[in-house]
C-alpha positions in Angstrom: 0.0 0.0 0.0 1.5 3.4 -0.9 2.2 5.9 1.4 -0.7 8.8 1.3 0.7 12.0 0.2 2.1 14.5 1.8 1.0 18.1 1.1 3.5 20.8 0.9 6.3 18.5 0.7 9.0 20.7 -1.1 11.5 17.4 -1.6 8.7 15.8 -3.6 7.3 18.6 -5.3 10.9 20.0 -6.4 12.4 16.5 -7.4 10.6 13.9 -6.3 12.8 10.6 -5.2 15.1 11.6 -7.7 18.8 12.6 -7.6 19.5 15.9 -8.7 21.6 14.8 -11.6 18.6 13.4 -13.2 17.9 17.2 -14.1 20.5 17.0 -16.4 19.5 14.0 -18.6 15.7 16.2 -18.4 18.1 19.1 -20.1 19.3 16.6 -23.1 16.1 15.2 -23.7 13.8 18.4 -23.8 17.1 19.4 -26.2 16.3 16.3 -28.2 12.7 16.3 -28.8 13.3 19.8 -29.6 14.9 19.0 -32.7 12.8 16.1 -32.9 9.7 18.3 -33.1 11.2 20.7 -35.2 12.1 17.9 -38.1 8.4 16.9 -37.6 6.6 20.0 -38.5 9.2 20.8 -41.4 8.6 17.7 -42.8 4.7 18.1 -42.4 4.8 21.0 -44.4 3.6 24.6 -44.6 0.1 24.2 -43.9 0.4 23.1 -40.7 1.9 25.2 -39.3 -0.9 27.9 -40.5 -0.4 31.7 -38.8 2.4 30.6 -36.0 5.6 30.0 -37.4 7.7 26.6 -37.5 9.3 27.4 -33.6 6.1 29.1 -32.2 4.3 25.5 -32.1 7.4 23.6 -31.8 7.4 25.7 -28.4 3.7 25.4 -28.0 3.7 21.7 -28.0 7.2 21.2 -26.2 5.8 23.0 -23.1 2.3 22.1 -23.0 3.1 18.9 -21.3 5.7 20.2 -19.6 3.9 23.2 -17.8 0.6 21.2 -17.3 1.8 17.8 -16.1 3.5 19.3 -12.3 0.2 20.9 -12.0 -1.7 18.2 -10.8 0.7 14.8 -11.3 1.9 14.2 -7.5 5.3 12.4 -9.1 6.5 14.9 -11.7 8.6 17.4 -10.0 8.8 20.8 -10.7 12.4 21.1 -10.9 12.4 18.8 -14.0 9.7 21.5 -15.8 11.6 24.3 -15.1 14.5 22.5 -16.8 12.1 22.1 -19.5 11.2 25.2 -19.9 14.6 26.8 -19.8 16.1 24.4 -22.4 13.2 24.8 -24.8 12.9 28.5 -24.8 17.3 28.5 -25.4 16.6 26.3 -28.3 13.8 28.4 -29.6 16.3 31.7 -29.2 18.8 29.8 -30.7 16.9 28.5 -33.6 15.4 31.7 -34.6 18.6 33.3 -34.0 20.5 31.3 -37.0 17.2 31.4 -38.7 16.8 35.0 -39.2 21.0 34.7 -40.3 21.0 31.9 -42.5 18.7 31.8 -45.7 19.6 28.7 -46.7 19.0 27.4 -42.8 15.6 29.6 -42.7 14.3 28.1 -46.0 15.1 24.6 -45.3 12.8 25.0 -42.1 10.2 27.5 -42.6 10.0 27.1 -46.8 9.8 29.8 -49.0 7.0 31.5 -50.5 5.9 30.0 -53.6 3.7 31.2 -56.9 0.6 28.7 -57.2 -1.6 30.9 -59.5 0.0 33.3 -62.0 -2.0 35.6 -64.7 -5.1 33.5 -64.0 -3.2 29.8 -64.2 -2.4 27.3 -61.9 1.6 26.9 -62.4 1.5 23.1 -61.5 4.8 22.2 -61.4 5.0 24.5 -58.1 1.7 23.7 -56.9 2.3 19.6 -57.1 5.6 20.1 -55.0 3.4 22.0 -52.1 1.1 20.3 -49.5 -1.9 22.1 -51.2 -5.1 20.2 -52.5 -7.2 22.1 -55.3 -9.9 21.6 -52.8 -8.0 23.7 -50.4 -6.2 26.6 -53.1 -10.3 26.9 -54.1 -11.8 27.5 -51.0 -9.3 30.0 -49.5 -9.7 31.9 -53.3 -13.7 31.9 -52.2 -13.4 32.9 -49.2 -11.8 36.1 -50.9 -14.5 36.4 -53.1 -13.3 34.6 -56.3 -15.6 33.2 -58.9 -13.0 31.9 -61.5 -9.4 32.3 -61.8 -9.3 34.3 -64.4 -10.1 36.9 -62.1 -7.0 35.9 -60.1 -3.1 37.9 -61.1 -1.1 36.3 -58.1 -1.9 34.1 -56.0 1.1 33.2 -53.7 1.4 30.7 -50.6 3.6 32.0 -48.3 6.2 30.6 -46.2 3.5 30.1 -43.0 1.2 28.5 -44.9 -1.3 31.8 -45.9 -2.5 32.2 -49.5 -2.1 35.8 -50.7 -4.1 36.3 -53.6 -3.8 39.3 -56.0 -6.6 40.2 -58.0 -7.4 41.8 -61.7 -8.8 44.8 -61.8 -12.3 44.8 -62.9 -11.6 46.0 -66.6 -8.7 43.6 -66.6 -10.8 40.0 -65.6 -10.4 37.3 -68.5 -12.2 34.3 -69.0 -11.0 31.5 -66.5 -12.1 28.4 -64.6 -15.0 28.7 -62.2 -14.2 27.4 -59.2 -18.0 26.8 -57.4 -18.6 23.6 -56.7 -21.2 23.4 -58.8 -19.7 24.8 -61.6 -16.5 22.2 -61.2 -19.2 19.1 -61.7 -20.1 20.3 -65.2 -16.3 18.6 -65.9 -16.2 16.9 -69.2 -14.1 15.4 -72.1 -16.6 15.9 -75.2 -16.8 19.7 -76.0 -20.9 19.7 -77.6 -20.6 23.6 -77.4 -18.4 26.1 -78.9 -16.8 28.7 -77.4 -14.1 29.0 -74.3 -13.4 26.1 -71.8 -11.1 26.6 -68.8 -8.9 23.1 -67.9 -9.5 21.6 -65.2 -6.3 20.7 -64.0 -4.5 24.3 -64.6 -7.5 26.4 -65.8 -5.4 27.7 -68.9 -8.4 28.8 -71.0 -8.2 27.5 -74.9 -11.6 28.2 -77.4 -13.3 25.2 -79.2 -15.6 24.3 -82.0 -18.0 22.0 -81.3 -17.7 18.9 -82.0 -14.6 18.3 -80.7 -12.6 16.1 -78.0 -11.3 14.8 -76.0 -8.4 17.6 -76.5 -5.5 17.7 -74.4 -4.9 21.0 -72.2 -1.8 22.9 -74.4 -0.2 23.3 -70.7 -0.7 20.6 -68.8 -2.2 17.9 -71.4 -4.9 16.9 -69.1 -8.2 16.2 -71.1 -11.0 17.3 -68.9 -12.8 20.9 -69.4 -15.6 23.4 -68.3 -16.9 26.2 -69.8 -14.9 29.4 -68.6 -16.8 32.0 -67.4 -15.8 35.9 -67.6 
């Protein structure tokens, strides 16, 4: 039967049964996960990391446990936390601090900001080598208020994970690829109608006469289109 606890017991609180050299392995292994952590959420990619950057949540999630599990665990001793705490905010300084003097360091672990959308295209050789889905690059160009892509100049996801989208002026929108959802299930091969279709795939915008298809997209040779919309 274990001995009942006893309140207010500084020894146990501090350290528990432990010796005090035990603080020090507690120092390499917060060290370790730290760069543990950190390889993680780089390799996760960008999007994950949405509106903190890279060593904001690697510090979120390194001290969460360690700042909530002394508060109410009778056996995990403060001492050990504060050790913690003070070798996880180092590595944090120290992190950002080659960061923001390294580029090569700095885009290895927070990316760089990449063109997805350019003059009313997707540019899909950048977009396939992001963590994007075109489920996700349409819904944040909605939530702006975008139709179609042809009403979209730049769209860029940044380093954090944030799309920032730069759009046409009025007098400047061309014909692109709707991107409602409803719109996107009109999808097809056979072109029965002439006029413009946007493709699917990259929403490069090519004019048909009907009959015709399937014909492959000129920049991405995909085969499925909608009708573009202006």
């Amino acid at each position: 039967m274990s001995e009942p606890v006893q309140p207010f017991d500084w020894g146990r609180m501090f350290i528990h049964d432990l010796p005090w050299t035990y603080l020090g392995e507690v120092a390499f292994r917060t060290a370790f996960m730290f760069v543990i952590l950190l390889t993680a959420l780089t390799v996760s990619g960008k999007r994950e990391v949405r509106q903190l950057s890279i060593y904001e949540l690697v510090l979120v999630i390194g001290l969460g446990s360690a700042a909530g599990d002394p508060m109410f665990y009778d056996d995990v001793p403060i001492a050990s936390a504060i050790v913690v705490f003070i070798v996880m905010m180092s590595c944090y300084k120290l992190a950002t601090y080659i960061s923001d003097r390294n580029k090569t360091v700095r885009d290895v672990l927070e990316g760089k900001a990449v063109y997805v959308i350019e003059d009313g295209c997707i540019l899909t050789q950048n977009f396939d080598q992001e963590d994007l889905s075109v489920e996700e690059l349409f819904s944040d160009l909605r939530v702006e208020g975008v139709e179609h892509l042809g009403q979209v100049r730049v769209a860029i996801l940044e380093h954090n994970g944030q799309l920032s989208i730069f759009q046409f002026k009025p007098d400047e929108v061309k014909a692109g690829l709707p991107i409602l959802p409803n719109d996107l299930k009109k999808s097809t091969e056979q072109i029965e109608e002439s006029g413009k279709y946007a493709c699917c795939n990259c929403g490069h915008v090519q004019s048909f006469t009907a009959p015709a298809g399937p014909e492959n997209c000129r920049h991405c040779n995909q085969t499925k289109w909608v009708k573009a919309v202006n």
